[in-house]
C-alpha positions as CSV (number, residue, x, y, z in Angstrom):
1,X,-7.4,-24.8,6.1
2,X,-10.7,-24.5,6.6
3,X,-13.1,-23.3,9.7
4,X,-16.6,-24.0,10.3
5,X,-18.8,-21.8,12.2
6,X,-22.6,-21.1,13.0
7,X,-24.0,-17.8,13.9
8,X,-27.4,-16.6,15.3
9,X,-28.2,-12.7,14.1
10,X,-31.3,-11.3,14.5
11,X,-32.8,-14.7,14.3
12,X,-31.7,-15.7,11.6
13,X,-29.0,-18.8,11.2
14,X,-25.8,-17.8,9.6
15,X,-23.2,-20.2,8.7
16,X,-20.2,-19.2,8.3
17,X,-17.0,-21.3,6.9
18,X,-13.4,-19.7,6.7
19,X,-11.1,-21.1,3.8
20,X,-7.9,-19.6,3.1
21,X,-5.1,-19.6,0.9
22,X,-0.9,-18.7,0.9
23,X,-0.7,-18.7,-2.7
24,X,-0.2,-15.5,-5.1
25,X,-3.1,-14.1,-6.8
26,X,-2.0,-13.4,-11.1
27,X,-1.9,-9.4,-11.1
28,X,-4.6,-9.6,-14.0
29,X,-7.0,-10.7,-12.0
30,X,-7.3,-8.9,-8.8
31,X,-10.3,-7.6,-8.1
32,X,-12.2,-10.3,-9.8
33,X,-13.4,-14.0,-9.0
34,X,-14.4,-17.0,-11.3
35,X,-17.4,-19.1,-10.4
36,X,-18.4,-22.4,-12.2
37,X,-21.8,-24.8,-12.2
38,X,-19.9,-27.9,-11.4
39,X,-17.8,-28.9,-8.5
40,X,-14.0,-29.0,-9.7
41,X,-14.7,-26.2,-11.7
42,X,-16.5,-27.9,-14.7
43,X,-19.8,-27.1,-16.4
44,X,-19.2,-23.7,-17.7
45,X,-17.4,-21.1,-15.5
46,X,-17.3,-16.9,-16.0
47,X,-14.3,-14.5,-14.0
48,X,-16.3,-11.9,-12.7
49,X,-16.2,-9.0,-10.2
50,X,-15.9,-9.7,-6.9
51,X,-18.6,-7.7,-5.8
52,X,-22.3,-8.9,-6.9
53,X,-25.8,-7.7,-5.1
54,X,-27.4,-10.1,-7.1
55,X,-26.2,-12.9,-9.7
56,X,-29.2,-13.4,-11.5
57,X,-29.8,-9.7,-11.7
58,X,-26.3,-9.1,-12.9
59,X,-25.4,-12.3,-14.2
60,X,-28.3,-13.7,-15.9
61,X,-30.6,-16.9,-14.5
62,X,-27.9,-19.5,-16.1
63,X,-26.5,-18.4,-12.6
64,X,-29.0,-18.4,-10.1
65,X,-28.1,-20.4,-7.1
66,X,-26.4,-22.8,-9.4
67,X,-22.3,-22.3,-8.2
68,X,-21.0,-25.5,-7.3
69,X,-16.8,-24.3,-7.4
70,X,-15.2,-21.2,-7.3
71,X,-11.6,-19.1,-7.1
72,X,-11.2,-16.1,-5.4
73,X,-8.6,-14.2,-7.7
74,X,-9.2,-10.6,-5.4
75,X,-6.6,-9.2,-3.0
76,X,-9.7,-9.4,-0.4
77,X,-11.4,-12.0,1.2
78,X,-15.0,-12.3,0.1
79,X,-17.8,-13.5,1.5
80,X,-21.1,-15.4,-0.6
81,X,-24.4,-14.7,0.4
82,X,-27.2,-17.3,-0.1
83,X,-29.9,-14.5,-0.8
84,X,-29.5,-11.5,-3.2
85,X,-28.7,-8.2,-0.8
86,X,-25.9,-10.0,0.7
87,X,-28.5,-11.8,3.3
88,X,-29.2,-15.8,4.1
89,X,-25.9,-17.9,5.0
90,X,-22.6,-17.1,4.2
91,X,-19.3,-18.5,3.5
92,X,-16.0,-16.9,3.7
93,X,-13.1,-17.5,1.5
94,X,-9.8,-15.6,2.1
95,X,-8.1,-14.1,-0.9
96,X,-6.2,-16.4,-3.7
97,X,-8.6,-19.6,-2.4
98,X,-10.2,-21.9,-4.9
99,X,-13.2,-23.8,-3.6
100,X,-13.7,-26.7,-5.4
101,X,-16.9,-27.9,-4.3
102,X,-19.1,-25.8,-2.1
103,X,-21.6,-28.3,-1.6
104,X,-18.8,-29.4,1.3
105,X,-19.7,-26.1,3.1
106,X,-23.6,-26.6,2.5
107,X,-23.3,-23.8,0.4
108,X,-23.3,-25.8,-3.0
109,X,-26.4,-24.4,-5.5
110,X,-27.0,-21.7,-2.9
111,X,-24.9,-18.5,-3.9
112,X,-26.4,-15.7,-4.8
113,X,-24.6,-12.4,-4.1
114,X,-20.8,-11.8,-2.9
115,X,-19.0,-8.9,-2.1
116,X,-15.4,-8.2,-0.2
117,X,-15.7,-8.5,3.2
């Protein structure tokens, strides 16, 4: 299911998109997503912590504004961030959801911070 939604804050366009999932999150992952380059999660992908200020600052430039898929392995919904500092557009995606292309939500090569939320 997903939800699309469009936010004005302090002038400044926020779009928001809700995706959710009912399926069980693997107890050795909670707390933790996986991000890939690729859509369908191809081109190299790294399980990371699910909250980031900044990817390139944390993650290296291989990852800057370069996520195409992701999976949300947490027990929390998390939201990504277009900007570093959790700032810019965001999109929501509720705990155990796998995004396979983000480009969908006009968030594709955009990402660059995420946190719970």
């Amino acid at each position: 299911m997903s939800v699309k939604k469009i936010a004005y804050a302090a002038g400044v366009s926020l779009a928001a998109v809700a995706i959710s999932a009912a399926t069980a999150l693997p107890a050795q992952a909670a707390g933790q997503i996986s991000i890939c380059r690729d859509v369908n999660y191809g081109g190299g992908c790294v399980t990371t912590s699910s909250n980031v200020a900044d990817s390139t600052r944390q993650l290296g430039l291989f990852w800057q504004e370069s996520i195409s898929s992701l999976r949300n392995w947490s027990d929390a919904n998390i939201c990504f961030y277009e900007h570093p500092g959790y700032t810019g557009a965001v999109m929501w995606v509720g705990r155990g959801a796998n995004v396979a292309n983000t480009h969908y939500y006009d968030m594709g090569d955009r990402i660059s911070s995420w946190r719970p939320c």
